[in-house]
Backbone as XML, in Angstrom:
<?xml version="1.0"?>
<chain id="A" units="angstrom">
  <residue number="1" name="UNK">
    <atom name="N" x="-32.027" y="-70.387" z="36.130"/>
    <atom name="CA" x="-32.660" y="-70.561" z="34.838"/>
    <atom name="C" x="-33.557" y="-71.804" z="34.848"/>
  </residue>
  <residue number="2" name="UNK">
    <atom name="N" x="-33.106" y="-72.834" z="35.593"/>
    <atom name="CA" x="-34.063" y="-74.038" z="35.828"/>
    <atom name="C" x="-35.270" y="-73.442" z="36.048"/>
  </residue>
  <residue number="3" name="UNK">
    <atom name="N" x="-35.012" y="-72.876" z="37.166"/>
    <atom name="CA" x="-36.582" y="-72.207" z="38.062"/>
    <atom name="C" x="-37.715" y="-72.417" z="37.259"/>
  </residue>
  <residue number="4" name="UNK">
    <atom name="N" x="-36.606" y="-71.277" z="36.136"/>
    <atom name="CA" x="-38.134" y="-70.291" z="34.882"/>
    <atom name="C" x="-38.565" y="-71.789" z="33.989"/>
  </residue>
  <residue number="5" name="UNK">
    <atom name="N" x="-37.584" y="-72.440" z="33.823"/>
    <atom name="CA" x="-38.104" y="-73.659" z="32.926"/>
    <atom name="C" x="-39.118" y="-74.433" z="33.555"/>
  </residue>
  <residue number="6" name="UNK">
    <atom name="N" x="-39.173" y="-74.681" z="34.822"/>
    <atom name="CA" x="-39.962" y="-75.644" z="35.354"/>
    <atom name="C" x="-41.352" y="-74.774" z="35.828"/>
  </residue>
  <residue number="7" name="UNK">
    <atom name="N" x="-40.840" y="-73.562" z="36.144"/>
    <atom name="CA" x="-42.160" y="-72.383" z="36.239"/>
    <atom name="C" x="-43.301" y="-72.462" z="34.854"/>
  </residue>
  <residue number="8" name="UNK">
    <atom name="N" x="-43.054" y="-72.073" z="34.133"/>
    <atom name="CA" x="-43.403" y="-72.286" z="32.343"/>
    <atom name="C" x="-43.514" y="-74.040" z="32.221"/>
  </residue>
  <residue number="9" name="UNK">
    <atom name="N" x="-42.699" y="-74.549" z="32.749"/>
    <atom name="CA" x="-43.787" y="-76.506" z="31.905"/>
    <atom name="C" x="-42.447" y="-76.244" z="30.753"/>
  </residue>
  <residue number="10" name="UNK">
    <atom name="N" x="-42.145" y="-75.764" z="30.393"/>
    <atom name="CA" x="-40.750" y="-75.621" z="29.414"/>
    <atom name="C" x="-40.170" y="-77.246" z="29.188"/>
  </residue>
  <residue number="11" name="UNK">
    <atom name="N" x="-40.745" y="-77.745" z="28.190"/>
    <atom name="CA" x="-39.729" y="-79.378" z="28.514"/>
    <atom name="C" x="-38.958" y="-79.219" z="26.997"/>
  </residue>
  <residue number="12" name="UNK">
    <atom name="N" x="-38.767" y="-78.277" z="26.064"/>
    <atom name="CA" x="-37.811" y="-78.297" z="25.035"/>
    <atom name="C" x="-37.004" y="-77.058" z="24.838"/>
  </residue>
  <residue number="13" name="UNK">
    <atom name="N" x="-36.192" y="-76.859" z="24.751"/>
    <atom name="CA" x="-35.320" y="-75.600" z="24.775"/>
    <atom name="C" x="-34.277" y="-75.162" z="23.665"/>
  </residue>
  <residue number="14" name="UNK">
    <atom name="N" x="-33.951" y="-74.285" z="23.046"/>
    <atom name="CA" x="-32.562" y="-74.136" z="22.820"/>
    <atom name="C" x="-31.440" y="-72.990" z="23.034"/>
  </residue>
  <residue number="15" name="UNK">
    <atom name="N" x="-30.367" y="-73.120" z="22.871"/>
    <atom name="CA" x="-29.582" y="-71.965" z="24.106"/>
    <atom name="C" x="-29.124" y="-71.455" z="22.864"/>
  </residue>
  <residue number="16" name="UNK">
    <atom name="N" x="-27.854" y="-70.365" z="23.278"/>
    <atom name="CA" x="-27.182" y="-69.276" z="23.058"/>
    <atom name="C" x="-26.331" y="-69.149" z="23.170"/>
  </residue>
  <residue number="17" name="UNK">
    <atom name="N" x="-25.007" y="-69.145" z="23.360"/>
    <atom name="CA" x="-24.109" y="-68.674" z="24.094"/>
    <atom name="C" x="-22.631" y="-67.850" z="23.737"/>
  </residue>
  <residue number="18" name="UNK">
    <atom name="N" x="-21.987" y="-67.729" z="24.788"/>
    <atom name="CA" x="-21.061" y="-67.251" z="24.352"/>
    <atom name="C" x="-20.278" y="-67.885" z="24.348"/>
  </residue>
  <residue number="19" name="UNK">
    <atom name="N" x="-19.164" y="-68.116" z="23.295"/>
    <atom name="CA" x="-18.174" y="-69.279" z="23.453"/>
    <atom name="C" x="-17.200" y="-68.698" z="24.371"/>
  </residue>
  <residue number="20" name="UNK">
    <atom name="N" x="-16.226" y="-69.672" z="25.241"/>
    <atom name="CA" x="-15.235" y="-69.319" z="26.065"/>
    <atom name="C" x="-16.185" y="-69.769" z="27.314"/>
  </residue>
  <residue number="21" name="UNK">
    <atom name="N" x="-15.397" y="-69.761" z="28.206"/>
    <atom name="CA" x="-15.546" y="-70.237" z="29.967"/>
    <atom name="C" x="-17.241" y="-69.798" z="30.204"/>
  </residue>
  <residue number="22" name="UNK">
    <atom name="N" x="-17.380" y="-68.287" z="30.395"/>
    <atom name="CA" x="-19.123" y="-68.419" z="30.954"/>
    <atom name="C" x="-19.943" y="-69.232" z="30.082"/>
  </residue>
  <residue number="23" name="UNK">
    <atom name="N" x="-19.875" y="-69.104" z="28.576"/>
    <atom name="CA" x="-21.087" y="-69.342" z="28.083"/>
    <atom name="C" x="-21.206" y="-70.842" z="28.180"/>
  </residue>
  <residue number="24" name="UNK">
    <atom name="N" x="-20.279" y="-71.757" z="27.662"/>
    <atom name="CA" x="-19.666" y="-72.751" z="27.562"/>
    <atom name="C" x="-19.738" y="-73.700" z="29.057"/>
  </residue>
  <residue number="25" name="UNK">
    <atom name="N" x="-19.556" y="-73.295" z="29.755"/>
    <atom name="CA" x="-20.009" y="-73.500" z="31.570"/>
    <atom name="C" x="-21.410" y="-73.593" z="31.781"/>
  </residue>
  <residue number="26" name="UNK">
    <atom name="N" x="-21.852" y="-72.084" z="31.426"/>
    <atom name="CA" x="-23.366" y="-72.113" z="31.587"/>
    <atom name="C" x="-24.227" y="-73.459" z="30.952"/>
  </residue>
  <residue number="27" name="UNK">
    <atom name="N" x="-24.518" y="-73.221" z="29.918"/>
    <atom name="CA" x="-24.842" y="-74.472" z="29.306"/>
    <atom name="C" x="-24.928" y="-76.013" z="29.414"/>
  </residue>
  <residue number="28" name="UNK">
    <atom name="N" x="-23.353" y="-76.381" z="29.773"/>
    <atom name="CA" x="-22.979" y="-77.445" z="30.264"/>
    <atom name="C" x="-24.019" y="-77.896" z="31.499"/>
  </residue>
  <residue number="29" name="UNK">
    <atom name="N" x="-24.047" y="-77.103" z="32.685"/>
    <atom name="CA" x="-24.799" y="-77.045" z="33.677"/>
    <atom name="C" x="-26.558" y="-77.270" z="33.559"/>
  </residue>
  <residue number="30" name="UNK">
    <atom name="N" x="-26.726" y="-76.527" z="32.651"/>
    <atom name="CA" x="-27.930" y="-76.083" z="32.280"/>
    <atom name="C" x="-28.656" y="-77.448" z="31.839"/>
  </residue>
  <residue number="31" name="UNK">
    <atom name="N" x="-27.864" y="-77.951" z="30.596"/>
    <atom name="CA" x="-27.667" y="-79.456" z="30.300"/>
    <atom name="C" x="-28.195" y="-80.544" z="31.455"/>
  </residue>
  <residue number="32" name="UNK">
    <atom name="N" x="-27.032" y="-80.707" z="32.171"/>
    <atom name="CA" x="-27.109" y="-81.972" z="33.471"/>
    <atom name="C" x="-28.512" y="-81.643" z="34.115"/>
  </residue>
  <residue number="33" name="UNK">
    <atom name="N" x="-28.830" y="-80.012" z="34.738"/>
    <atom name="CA" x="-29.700" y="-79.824" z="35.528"/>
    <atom name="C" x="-31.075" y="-80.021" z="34.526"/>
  </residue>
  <residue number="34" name="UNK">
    <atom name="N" x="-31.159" y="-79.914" z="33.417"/>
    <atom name="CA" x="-32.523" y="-80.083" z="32.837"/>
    <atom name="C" x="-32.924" y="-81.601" z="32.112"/>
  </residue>
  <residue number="35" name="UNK">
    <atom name="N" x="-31.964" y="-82.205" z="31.935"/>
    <atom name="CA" x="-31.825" y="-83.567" z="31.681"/>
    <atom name="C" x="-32.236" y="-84.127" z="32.667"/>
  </residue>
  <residue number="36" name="UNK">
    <atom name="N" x="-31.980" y="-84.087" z="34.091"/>
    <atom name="CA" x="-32.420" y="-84.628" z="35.098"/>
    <atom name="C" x="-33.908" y="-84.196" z="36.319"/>
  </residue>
  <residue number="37" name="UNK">
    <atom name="N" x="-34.682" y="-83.380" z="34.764"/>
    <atom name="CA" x="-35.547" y="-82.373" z="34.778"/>
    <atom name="C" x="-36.710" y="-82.912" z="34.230"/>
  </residue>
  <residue number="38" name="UNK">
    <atom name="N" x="-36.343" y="-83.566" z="33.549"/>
    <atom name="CA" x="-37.172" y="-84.153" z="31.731"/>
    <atom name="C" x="-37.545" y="-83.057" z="30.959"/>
  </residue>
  <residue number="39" name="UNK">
    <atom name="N" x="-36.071" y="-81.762" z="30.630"/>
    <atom name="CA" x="-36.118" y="-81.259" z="30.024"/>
    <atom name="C" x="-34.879" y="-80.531" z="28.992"/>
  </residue>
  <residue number="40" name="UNK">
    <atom name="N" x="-35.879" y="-81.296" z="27.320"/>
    <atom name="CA" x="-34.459" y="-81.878" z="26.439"/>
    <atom name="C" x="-34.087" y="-79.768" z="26.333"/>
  </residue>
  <residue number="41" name="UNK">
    <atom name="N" x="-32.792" y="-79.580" z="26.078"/>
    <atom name="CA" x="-32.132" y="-78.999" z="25.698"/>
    <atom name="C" x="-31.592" y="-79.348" z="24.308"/>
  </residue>
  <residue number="42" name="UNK">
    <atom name="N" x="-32.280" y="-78.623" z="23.076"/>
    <atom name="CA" x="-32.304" y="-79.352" z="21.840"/>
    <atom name="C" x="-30.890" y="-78.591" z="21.034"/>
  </residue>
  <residue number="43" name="UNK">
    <atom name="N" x="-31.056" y="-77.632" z="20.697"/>
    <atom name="CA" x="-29.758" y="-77.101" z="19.903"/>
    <atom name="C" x="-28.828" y="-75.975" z="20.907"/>
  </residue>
  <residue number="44" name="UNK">
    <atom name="N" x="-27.885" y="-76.015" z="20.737"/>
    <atom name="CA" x="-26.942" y="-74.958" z="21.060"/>
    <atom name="C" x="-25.921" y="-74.505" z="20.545"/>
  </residue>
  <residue number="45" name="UNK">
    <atom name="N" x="-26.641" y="-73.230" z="20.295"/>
    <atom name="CA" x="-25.768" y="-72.467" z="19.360"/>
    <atom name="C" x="-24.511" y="-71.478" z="19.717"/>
  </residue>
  <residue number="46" name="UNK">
    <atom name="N" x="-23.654" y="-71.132" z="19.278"/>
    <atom name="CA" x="-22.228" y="-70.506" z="19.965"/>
    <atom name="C" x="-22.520" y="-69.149" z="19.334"/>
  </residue>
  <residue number="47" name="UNK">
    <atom name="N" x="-22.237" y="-68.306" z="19.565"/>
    <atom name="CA" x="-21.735" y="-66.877" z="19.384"/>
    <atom name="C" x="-20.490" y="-67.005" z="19.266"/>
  </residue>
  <residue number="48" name="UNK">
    <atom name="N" x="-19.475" y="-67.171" z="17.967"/>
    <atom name="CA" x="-18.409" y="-67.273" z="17.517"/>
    <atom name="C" x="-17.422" y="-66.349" z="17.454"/>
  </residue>
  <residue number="49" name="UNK">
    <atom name="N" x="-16.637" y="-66.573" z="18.361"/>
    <atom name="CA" x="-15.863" y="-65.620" z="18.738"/>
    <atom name="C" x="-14.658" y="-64.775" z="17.920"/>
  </residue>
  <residue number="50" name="UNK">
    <atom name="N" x="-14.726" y="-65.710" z="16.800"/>
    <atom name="CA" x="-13.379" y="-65.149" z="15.401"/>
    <atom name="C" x="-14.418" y="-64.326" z="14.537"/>
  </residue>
  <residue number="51" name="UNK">
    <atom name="N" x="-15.689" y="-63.947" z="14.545"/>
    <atom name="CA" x="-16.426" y="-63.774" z="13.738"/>
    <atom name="C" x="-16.756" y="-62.429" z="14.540"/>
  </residue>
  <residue number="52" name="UNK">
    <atom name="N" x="-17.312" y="-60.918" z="13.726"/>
    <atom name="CA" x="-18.032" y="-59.952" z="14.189"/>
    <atom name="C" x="-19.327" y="-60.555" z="14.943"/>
  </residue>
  <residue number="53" name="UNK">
    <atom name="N" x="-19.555" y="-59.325" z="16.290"/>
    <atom name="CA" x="-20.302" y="-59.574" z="16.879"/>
    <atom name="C" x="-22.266" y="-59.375" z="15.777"/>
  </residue>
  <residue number="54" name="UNK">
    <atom name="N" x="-21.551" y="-59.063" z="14.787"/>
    <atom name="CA" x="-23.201" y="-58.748" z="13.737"/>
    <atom name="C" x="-23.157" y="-59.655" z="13.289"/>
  </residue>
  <residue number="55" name="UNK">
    <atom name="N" x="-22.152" y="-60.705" z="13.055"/>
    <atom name="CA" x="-21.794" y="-61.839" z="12.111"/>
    <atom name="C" x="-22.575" y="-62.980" z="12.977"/>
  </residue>
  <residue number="56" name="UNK">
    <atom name="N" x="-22.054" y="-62.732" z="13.909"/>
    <atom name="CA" x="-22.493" y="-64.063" z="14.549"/>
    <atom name="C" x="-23.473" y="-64.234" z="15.121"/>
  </residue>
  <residue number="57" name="UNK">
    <atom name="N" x="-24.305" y="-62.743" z="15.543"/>
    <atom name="CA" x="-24.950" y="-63.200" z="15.687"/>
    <atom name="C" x="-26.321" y="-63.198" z="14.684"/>
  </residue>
  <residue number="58" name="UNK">
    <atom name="N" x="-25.980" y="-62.628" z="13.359"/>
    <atom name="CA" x="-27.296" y="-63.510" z="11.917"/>
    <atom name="C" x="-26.927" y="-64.454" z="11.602"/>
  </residue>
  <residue number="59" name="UNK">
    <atom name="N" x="-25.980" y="-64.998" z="12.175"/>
    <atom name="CA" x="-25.811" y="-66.555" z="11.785"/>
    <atom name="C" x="-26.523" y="-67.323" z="12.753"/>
  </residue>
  <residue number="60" name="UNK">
    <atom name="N" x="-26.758" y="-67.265" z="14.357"/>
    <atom name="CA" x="-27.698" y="-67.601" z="15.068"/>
    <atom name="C" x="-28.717" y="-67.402" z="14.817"/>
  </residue>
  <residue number="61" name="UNK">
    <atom name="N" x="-29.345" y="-66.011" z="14.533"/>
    <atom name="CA" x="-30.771" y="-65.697" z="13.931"/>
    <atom name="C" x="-31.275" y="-66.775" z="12.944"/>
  </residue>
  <residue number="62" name="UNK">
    <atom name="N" x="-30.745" y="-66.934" z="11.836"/>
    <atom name="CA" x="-30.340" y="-67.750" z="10.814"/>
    <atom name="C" x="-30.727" y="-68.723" z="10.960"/>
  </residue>
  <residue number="63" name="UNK">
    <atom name="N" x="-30.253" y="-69.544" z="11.927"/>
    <atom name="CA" x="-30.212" y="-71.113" z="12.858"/>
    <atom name="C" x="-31.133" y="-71.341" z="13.586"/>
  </residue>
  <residue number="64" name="UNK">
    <atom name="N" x="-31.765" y="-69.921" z="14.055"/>
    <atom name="CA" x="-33.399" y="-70.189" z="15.310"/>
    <atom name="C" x="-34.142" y="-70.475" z="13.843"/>
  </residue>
  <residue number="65" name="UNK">
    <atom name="N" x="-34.243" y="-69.198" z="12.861"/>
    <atom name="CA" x="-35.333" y="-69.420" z="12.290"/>
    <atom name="C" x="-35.416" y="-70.993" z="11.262"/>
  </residue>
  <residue number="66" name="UNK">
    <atom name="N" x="-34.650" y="-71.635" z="10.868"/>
    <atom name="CA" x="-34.453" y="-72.863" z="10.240"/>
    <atom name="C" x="-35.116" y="-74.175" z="11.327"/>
  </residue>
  <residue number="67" name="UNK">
    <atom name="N" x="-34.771" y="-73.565" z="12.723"/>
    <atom name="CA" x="-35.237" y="-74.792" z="13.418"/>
    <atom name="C" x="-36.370" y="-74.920" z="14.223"/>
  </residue>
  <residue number="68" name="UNK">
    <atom name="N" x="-36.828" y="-73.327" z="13.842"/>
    <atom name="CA" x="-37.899" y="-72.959" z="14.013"/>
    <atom name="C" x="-38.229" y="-73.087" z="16.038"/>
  </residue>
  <residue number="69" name="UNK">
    <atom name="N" x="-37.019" y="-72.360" z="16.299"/>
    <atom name="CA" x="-36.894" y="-72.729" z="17.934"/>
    <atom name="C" x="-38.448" y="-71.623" z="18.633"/>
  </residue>
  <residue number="70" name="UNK">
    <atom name="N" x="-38.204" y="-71.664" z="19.630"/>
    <atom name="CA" x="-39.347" y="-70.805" z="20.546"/>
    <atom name="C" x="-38.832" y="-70.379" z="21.510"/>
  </residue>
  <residue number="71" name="UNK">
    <atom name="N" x="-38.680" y="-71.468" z="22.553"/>
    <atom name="CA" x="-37.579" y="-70.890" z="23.858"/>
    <atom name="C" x="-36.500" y="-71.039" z="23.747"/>
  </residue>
  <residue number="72" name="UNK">
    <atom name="N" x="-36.171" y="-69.945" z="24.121"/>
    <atom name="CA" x="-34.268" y="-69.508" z="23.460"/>
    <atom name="C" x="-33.359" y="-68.642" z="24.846"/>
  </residue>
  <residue number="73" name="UNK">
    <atom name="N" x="-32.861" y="-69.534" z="25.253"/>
    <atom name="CA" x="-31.865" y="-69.318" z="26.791"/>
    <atom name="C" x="-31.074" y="-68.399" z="25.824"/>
  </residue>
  <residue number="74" name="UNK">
    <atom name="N" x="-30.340" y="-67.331" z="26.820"/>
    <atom name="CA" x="-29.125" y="-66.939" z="26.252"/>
    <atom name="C" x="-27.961" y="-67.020" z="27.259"/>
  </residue>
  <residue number="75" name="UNK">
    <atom name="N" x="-26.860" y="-67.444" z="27.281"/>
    <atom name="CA" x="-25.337" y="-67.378" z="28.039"/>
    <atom name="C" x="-24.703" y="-66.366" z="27.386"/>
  </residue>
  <residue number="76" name="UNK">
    <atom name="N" x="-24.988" y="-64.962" z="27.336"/>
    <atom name="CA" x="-24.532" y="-64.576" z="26.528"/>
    <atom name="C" x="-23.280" y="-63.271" z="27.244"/>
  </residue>
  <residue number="77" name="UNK">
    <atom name="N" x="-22.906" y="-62.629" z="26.744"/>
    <atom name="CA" x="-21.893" y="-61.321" z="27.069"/>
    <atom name="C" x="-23.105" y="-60.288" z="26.890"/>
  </residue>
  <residue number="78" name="UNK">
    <atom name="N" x="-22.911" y="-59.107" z="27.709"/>
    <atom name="CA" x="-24.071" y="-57.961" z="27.447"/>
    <atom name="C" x="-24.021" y="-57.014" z="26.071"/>
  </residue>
  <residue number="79" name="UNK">
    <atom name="N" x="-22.423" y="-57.341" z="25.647"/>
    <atom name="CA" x="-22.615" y="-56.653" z="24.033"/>
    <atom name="C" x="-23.206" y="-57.548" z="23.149"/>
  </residue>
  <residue number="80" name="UNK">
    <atom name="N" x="-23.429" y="-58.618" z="23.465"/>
    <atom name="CA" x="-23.581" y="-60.080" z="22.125"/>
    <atom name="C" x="-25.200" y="-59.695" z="22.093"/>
  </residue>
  <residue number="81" name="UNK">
    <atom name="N" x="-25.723" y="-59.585" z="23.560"/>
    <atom name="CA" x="-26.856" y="-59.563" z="24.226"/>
    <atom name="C" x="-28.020" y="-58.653" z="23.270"/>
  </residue>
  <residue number="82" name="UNK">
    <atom name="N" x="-27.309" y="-57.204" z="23.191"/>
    <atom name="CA" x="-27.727" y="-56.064" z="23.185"/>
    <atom name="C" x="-27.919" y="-56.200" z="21.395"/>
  </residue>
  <residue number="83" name="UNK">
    <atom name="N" x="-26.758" y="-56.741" z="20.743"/>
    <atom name="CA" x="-26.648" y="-56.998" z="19.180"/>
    <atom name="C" x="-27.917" y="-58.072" z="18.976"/>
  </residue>
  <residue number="84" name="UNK">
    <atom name="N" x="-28.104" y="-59.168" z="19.458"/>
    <atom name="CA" x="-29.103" y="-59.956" z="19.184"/>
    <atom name="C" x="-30.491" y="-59.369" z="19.189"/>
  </residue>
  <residue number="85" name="UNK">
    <atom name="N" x="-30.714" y="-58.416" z="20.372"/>
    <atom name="CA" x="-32.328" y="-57.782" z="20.723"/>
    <atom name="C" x="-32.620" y="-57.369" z="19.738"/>
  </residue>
  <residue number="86" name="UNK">
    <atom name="N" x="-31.214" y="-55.890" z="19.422"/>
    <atom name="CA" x="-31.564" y="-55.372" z="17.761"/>
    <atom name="C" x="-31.685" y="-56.198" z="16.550"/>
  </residue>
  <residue number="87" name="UNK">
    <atom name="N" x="-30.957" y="-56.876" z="16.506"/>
    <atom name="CA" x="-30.865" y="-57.962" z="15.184"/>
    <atom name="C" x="-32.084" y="-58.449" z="15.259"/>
  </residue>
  <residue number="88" name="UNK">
    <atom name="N" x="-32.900" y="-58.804" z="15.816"/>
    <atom name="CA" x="-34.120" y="-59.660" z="16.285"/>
    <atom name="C" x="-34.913" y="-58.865" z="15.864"/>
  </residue>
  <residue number="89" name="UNK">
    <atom name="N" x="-35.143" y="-57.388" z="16.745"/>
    <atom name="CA" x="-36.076" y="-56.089" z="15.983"/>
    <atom name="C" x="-35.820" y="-55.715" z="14.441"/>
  </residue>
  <residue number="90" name="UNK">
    <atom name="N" x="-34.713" y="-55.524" z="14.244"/>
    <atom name="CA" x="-34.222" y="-55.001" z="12.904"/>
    <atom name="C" x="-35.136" y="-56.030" z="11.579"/>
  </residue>
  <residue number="91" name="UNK">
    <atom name="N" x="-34.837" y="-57.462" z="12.283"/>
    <atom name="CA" x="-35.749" y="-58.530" z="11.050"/>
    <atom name="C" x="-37.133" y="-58.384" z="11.331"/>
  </residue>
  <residue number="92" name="UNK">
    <atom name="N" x="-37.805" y="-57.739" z="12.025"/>
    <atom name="CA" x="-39.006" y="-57.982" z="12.921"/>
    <atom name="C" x="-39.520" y="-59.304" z="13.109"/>
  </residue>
  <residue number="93" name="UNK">
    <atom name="N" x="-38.607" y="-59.552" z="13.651"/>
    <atom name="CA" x="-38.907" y="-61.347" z="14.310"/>
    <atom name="C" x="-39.296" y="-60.644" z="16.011"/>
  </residue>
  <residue number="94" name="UNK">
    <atom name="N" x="-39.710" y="-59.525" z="16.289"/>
    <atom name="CA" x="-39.993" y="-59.621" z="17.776"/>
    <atom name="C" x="-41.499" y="-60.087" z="18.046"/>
  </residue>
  <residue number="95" name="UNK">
    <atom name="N" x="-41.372" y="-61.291" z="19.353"/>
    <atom name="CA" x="-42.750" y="-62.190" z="19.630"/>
    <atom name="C" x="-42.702" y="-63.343" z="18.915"/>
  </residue>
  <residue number="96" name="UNK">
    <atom name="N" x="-41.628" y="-63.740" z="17.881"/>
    <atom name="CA" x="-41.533" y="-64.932" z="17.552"/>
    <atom name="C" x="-40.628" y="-65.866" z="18.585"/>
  </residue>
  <residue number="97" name="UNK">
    <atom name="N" x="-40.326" y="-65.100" z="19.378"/>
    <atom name="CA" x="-39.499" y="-66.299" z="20.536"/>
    <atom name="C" x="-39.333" y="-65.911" z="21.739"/>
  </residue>
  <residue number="98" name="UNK">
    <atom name="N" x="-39.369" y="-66.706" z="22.632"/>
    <atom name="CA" x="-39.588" y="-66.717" z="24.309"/>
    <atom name="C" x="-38.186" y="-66.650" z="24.834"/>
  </residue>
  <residue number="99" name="UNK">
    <atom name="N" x="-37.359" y="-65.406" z="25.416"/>
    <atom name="CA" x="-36.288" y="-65.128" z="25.144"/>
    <atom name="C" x="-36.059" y="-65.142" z="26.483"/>
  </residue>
  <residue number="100" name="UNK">
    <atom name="N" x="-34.841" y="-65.592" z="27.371"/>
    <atom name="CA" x="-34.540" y="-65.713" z="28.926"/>
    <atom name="C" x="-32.918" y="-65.420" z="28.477"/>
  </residue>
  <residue number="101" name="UNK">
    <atom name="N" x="-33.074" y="-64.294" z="29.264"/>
    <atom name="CA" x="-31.543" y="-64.272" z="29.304"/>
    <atom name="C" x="-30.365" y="-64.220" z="30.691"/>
  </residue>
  <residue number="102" name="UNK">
    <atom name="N" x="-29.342" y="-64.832" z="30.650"/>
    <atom name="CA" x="-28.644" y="-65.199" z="31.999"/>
    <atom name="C" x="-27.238" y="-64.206" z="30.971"/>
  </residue>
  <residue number="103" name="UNK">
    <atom name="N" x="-27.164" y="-62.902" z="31.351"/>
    <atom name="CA" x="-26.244" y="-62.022" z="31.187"/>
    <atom name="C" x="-25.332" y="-61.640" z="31.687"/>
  </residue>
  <residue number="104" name="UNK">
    <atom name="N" x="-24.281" y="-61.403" z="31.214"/>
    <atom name="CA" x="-22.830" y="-60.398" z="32.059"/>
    <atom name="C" x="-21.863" y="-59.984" z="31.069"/>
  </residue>
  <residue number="105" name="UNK">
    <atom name="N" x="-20.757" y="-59.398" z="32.124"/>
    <atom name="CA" x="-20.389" y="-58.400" z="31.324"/>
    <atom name="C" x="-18.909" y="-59.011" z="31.111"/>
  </residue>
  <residue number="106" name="UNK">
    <atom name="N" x="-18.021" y="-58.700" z="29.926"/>
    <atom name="CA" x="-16.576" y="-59.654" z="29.951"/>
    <atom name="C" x="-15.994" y="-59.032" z="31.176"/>
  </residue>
  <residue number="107" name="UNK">
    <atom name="N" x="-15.847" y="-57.813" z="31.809"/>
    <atom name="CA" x="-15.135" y="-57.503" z="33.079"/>
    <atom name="C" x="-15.778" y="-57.323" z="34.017"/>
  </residue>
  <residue number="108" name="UNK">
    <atom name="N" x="-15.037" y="-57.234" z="34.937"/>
    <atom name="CA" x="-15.573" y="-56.129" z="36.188"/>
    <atom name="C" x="-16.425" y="-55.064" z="35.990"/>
  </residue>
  <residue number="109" name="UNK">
    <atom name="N" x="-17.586" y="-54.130" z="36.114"/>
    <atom name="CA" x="-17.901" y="-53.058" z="35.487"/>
    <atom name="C" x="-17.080" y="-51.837" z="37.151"/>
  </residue>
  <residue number="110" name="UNK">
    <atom name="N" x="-16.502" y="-51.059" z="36.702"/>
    <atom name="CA" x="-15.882" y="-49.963" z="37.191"/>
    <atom name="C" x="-16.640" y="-49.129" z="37.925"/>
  </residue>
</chain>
């Protein structure tokens, strides 16, 4: 994810994630490596895990559009993933934000 940031000139950001071990990891990382980048990582927002996956994530929607973000990392799970794209289309906010996503799935896929 550095790569694409330093590919793009990207020096302000804000993330996504999923709360629990990946998303929460991801980030952290993401953090150290772009800090030592000269590139701020400004808000980060959780995908709340006691909350419906529709819940949480118009409450992120909610939170980009207030802070009026642009580039928007995601750490996300591929169902959180898939709810945000629509949620995003559904408001027609699509092209209002520069969207990178670092995805997976909660298991193994079979």
């Amino acid at each position: 994810m550095l790569d694409i940031l330093l590919y793009f000139n990207w020096t302000y950001v804000s993330t996504v994630y999923s709360e629990g071990c990946y998303g929460e990891t991801a980030v952290d990382q993401l953090k150290l490596a772009a800090a030592s980048n000269g590139i701020c990582v400004g808000q980060t927002l959780a995908l709340r895990q006691h909350a419906s996956v529709s819940q949480a994530v118009d409450d992120v929607i909610s939170r980009l559009i207030e802070i009026n973000a642009q580039v928007v990392l995601l750490f996300t799970y591929l169902e959180e993933t898939r709810t945000l794209f629509s949620a995003i289309q559904q408001q027609q906010l699509v092209g209002r934000y520069t969207l990178c996503a670092n995805t997976t799935t909660k298991s193994p896929i079979s």
